[in-house]
C-alpha positions as CSV (number, residue, x, y, z in Angstrom):
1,X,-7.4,-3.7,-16.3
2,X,-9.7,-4.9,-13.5
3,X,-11.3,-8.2,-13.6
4,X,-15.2,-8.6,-12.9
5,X,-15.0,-10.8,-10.2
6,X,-12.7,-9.4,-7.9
7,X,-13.4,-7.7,-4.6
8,X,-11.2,-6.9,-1.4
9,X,-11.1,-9.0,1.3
10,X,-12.6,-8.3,4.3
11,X,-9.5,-8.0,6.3
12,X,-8.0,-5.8,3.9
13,X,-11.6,-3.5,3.7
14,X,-11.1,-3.3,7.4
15,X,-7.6,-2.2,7.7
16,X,-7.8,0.5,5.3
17,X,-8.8,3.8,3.9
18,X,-9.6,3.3,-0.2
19,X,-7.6,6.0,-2.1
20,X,-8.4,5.2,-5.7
21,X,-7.4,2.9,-8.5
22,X,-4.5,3.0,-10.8
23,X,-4.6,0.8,-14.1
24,X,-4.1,-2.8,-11.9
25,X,-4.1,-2.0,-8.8
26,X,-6.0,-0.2,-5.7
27,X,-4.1,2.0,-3.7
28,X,-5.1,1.7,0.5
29,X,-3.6,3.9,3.6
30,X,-2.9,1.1,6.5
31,X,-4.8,2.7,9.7
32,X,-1.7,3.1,11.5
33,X,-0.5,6.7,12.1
34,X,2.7,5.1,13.4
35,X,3.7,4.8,9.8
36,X,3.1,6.0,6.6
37,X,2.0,2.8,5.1
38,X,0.2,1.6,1.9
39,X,-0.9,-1.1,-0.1
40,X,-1.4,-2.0,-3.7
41,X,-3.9,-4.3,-4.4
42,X,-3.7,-5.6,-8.0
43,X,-7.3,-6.3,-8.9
44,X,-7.1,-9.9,-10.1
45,X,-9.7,-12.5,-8.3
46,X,-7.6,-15.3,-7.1
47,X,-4.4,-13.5,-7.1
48,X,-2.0,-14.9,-4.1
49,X,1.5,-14.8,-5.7
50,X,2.9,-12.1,-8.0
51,X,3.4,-15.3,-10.3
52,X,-0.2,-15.1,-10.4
53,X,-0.4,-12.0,-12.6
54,X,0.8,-12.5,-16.2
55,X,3.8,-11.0,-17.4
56,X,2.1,-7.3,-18.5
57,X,0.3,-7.1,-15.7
58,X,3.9,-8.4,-13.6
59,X,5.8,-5.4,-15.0
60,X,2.4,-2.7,-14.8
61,X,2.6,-3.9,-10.9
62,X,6.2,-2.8,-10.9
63,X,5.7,0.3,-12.7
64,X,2.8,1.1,-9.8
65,X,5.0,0.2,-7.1
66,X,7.4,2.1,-8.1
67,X,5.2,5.4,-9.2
68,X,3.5,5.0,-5.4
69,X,7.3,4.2,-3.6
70,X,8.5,7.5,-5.6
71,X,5.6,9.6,-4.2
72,X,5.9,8.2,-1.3
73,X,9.3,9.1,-0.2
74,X,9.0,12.3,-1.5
75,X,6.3,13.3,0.3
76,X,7.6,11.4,3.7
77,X,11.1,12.3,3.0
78,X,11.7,8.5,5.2
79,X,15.3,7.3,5.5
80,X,14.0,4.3,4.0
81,X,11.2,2.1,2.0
82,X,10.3,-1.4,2.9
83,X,8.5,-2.8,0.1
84,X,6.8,-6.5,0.6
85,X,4.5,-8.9,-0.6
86,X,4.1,-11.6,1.9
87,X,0.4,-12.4,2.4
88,X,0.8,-15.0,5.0
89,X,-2.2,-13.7,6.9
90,X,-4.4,-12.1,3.9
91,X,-3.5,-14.5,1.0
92,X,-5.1,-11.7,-1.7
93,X,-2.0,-10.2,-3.4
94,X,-0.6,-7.0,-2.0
95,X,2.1,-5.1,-1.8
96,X,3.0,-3.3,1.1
97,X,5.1,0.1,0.7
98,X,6.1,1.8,4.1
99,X,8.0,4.8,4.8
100,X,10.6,4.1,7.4
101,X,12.5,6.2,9.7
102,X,15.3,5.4,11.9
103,X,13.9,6.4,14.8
104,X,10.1,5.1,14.7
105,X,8.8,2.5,17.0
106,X,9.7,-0.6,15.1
107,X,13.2,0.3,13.7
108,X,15.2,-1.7,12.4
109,X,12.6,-4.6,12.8
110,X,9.6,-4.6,10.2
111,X,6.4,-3.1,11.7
112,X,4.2,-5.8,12.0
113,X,2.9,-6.9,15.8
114,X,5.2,-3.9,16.9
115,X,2.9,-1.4,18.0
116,X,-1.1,-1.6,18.3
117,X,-2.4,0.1,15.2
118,X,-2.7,4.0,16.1
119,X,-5.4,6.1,14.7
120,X,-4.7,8.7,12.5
121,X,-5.8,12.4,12.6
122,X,-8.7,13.2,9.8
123,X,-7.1,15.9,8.9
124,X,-3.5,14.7,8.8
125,X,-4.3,11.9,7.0
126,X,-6.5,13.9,4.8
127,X,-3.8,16.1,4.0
128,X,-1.5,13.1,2.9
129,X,-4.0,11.2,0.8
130,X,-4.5,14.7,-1.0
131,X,-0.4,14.8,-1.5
132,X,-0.2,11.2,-2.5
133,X,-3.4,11.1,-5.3
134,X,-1.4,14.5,-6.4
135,X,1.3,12.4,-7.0
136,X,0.4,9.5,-8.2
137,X,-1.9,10.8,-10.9
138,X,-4.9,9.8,-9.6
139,X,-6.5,13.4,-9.2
């Protein structure tokens, strides 16, 4: 399901640690140990809106959100999953999915502009990628 001319943008490339691919989208770890916090990136060049996508790939970016949420809360055990496409400062499509808990540094706001971005531990965040790709079927 990936289209030829796509590619991440920069920002994104910047921001995040590459995972893998599921059938439309790539899955990213935000570089913020504050939260456990990913993105889906459906790979579709000029893709800003989910009205963008057609209506299969619409309902396969639901199905991946969903699978990735699932895992996701398992593995964090959060109180709670914000899940958000608002590109206002990257315009690419994607959909964030964090793992909340009532007590981190942002709650009940959202976490963006909160906190400055805090590095994670290799092998913590090692660790979790393993769990998640586990999870999500991508090895």
């Amino acid at each position: 399901m990936s289209d030829p001319a796509w590619s991440l943008h920069s920002r994104l490339k910047e921001d995040t640690i590459d995972i893998g691919d599921l059938p439309l989208s790539k899955v990213l770890v935000i570089k913020d140990a504050h939260y456990p916090w990913l993105l889906l990136v459906p790979r579709r060049a000029d893709a800003v809106e989910i009205i963008d996508l057609d209506e299969v790939q619409q309902a396969q970016l639901m199905t991946e959100i969903s699978r990735v949420s699932r895992a996701l809360k398992e593995i964090t055990k959060c109180d709670k999953l914000n899940v958000a496409a608002l590109g206002n400062l990257v315009p690419q499509l994607h959909v964030h999915i964090i793992a909340r808990r009532t007590g981190d540094a942002a709650w009940p706001r959202p976490v963006w502009g909160v906190m400055p971005p805090l590095a994670h531990d290799a092998n913590e965040v090692q660790t979790f990628i393993s769990a998640l790709r586990k999870k999500i079927w991508l090895g």
